[in-house]
N, C-alpha and C positions, 0 to 999 in steps of 0.2 A: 319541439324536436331538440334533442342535445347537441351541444357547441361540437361543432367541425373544428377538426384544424387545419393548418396549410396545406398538410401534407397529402386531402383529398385532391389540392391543383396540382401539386407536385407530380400527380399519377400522370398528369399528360391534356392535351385539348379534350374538349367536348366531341366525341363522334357524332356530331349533326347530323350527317347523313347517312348514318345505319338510325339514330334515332327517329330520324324527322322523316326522312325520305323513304326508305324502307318500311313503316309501319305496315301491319297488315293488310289497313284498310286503305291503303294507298293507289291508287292505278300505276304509281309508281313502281309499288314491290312486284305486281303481275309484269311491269315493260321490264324492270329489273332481270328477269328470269326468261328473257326473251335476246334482249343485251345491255352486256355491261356497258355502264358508263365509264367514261374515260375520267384521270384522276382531275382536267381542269373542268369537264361537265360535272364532278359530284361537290367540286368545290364552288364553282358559280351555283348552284343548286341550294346547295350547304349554307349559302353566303345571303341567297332568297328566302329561303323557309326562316332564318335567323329575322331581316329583316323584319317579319312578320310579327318578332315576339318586342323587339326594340323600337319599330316606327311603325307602328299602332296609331294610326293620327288618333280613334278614339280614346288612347290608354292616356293617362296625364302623367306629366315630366316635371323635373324641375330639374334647371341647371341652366348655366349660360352655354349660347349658342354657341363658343366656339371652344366647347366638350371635346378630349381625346380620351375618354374613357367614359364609359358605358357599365351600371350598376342597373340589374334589374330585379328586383324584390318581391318576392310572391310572399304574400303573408295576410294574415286573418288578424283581426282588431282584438280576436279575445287571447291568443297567443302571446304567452308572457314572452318568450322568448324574443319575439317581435317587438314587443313594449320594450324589452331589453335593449334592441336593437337600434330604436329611433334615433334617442340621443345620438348615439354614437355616430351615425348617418348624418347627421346635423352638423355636428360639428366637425366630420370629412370634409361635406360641402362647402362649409364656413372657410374652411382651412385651405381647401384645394377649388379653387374656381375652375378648374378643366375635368370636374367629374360631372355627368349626368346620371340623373336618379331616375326609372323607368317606374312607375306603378303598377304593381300587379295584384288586383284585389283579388285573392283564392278565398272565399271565406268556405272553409271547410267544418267550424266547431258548432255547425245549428242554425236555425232561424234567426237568432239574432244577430250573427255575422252576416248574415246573409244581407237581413233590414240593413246594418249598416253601411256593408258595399256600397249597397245599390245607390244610399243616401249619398253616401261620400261620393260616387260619382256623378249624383244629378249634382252635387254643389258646384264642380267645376263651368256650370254653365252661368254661377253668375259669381268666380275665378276665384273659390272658396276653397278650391281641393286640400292644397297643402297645407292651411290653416286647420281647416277640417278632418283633417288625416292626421296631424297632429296631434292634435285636439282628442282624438278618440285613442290615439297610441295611449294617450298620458290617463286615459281610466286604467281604473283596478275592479280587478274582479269581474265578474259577468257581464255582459253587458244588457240590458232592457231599455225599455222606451224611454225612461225617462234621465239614462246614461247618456244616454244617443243625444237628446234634445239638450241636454246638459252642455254635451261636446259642440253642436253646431251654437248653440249660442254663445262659448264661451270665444268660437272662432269666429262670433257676429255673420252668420249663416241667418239668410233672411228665410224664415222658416215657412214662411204661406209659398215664395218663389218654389224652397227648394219642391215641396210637395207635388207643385204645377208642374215642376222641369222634369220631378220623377214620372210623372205619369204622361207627358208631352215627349220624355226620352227612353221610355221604359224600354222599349224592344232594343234601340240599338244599346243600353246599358245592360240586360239580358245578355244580348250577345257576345259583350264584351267581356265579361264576367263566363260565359263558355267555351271563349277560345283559349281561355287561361286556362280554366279549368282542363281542357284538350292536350296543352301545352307541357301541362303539368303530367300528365299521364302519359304521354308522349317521351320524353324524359324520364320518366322513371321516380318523378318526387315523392315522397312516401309522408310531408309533413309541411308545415313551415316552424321558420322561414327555410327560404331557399335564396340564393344569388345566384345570379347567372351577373359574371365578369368579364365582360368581354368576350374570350372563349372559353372563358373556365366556370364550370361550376359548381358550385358550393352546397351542397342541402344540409343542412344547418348551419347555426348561430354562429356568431365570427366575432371574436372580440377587435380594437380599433389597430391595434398591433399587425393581425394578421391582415386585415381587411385593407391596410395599407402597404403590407407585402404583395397581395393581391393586385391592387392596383399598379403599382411599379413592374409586376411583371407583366403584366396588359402590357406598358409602356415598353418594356423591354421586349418585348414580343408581341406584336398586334395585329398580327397575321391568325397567331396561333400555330405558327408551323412548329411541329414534334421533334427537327431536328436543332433548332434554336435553343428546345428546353436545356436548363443547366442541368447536370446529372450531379 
């Protein structure tokens, strides 16, 4: 997907709750059309369905625990743009100890994004992820089996485990990989990557400039209230 600029946060918060809350298939949007919710029920609402995408106990994190900003990253391993992307994520976190990184595997480009997901998340069970996630950002080109096996060994992925943990975790790592998937559609993302910033969201690429504008106005607004925006 091509580089966004500031100027899609600039437009104002995320409507969570015409997105999230409202979907069709919601029991929500039928209670919806029966009565409205009041604006602090659509926001403690709004404030829950979110949770869902950020503390994910299954999804894997990186950042120190006492995080005041919240980076959540949907993106596929064969996406340049994503590849493009890492570094600069790296060196955010390096730089700023109060950002949290969220993981959101969407592998959208094939089967072999798909292998890799799945791979990349059985490694967190023996605390491989973010080695291993790196590891696969830093390929070029396609990726196939022996990319993959490339990547987990380069990030010392003990490869007989990871195999045992895929298939001892497969359903709940299934899962995990289709709420994103949901989440994504839900929203409206048509690509990766994607950031969701706190309450802003981004769908596409973000150079370190903007993506650090981005976080400052998290900081300066972390509510997301629309009347705080600077005009």
């Amino acid at each position: 997907m091509r580089k966004m600029s500031l100027a899609v946060l600039a437009m104002g918060v995320i409507a969570l709750v015409a997105v999230l809350l409202l979907r069709p298939d919601s029991d929500r949007a039928n209670a919806a059309q029966a009565k409205q919710p009041t604006g602090a029920q659509q926001a403690a609402a709004a404030a829950a369905e979110r949770r869902k995408i950020t503390d994910d106990p299954a999804v894997p994190t990186n950042g120190a625990r006492s995080y005041d900003v919240t980076i959540v990253e949907y993106f596929d391993y064969q996406c340049p743009y994503c590849r493009k992307a890492q570094p600069m994520l790296k060196k955010l976190t390096a730089s700023d100890p109060k950002i949290r990184i969220v993981y959101r595997d969407w592998p959208i480009f094939g089967e072999p994004s798909v292998q890799a997901a799945k791979l990349a998340l059985a490694s967190k069970y023996q605390n491989k992820y973010v080695a291993f996630h790196d590891a696969l950002m830093q390929s070029s080109g396609k990726l196939n089996d022996s990319v993959i096996r490339a990547a987990a060994n380069k990030a010392r992925v003990n490869w007989q485990r990871l195999q045992s943990d895929l298939k001892a975790h497969g359903s709940e790592i299934n899962s995990v990989i289709d709420r994103t998937n949901q989440q994504a559609a839900m929203m409206g993302l048509q690509g990766t990557p994607a950031f969701l910033i706190g309450h802003y969201l981004v769908p596409g690429g973000m150079d370190n400039a903007n993506m650090r504008k981005a976080v400052a106005m998290v900081r300066a607004n972390p509510t997301g209230d629309p009347s705080k925006e600077k005009q």
